[in-house]
C-alpha angles and dihedrals in degrees: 000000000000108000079059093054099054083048104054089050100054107053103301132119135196082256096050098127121223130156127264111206120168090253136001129199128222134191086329097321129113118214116188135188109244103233101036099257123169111170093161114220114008135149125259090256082064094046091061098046096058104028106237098187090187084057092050093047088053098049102038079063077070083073147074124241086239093052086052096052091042089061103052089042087058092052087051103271125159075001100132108248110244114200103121093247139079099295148163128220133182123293119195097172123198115287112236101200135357095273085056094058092048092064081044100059094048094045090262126106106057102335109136117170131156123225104251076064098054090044082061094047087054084043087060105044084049093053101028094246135066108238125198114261114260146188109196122041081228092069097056092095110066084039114122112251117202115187120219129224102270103216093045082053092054094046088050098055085044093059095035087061092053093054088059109041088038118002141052092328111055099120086061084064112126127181119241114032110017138255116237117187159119124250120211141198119203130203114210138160131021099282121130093253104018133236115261122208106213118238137199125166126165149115139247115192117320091344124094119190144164130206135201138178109189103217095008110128125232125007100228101043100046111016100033085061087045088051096050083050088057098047090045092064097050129072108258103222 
């Protein structure tokens, strides 16, 4: 989501093509799909949708370290959490090559961010602005309140419904007021291969989540089920 962001406001477009192998190697660094996909040339709407990590690597070297950055700032990240309890936030720290800012622009290299965070980064691309976590519906408002581009929102909630109807996502599919959301797939650890904790983060309606399974596996196949539960659960309005 970010990463796409950062694309589509410096120069690119859903339709942007890029190529999509099954790994790519930078600078001495392989980087691999995780699930071995090799769809050969697609858009960057398709990219999205399937979550060709080895597209996204060799976009995100479209972009400056400082476009990069300014993305994930505008979507809250290395801003201090404020709820008034013990918290954690979003850190994008600074890359330090271009292999660096590859990880980076998968989630991977140094991105740490916690899932109240990420809920807030689904919350943004559903309103058209990221808004300071809060607690208390009296302390929004002294939250800080980032708009979004309006036409790269746009763009966003266009591609995470199709993650969902037709891409990585479509066992979080509900019937009734439709889920919108990016699936993830986290390395962590020193394992060969590594461990991979599932990610699925996403709105319906007036209602932003995130979801993670540390450990869990793949995003799509194990958080994205858990999400639709959830829904499920809640009214959808």
């Amino acid at each position: 989501v970010i990463t796409s962001y950062g694309l589509l406001t410096n120069g690119f477009t859903l339709t942007t093509t890029v190529t999509c192998p099954p790994q790519t190697v930078l600078d001495g660094k392989t980087f691999k799909n995780i699930e071995g996909e090799a769809t050969g040339t697609i858009d960057l709407q398709q990219a999205f949708v399937e979550s060709c990590n080895t597209a996204f690597v060799q976009m995100a070297q479209k972009l400056t370290p400082a476009q990069l950055t300014k993305a994930a700032e505008t979507f809250g990240f290395n801003t201090r959490e404020a709820l008034g309890v013990p918290s954690s936030g979003g850190s994008f720290p600074a890359m330090k090559d271009i292999v660096d800012q590859a990880g980076a622009s998968i989630g991977q290299a140094e991105v740490v961010v916690s899932p109240l965070h990420m809920a807030s980064v689904a919350a943004a691309v559903a309103s058209g602005a990221w808004h300071q976590p809060t607690l208390l519906a009296s302390d929004q408002a002294t939250a800080t309140v980032t708009p979004l581009d309006q036409d790269a929102a746009a763009s966003l909630r266009t591609i995470m419904g199709l993650v969902v109807t037709s891409g990585t996502a479509t066992a979080a599919q509900l019937p009734g007021t439709p889920v919108s959301g990016k699936t993830g797939t986290a390395e962590f650890g020193t394992g060969n291969p590594p461990q991979t904790h599932a990610w699925f983060i996403g709105f319906r309606g007036q209602l932003a989540f995130a979801v993670i399974v540390e450990g869990g596996g793949v995003g799509g196949l194990v958080a994205a089920p858990l999400a639709a539960k959830f829904l499920s659960m809640v009214p959808a309005g």
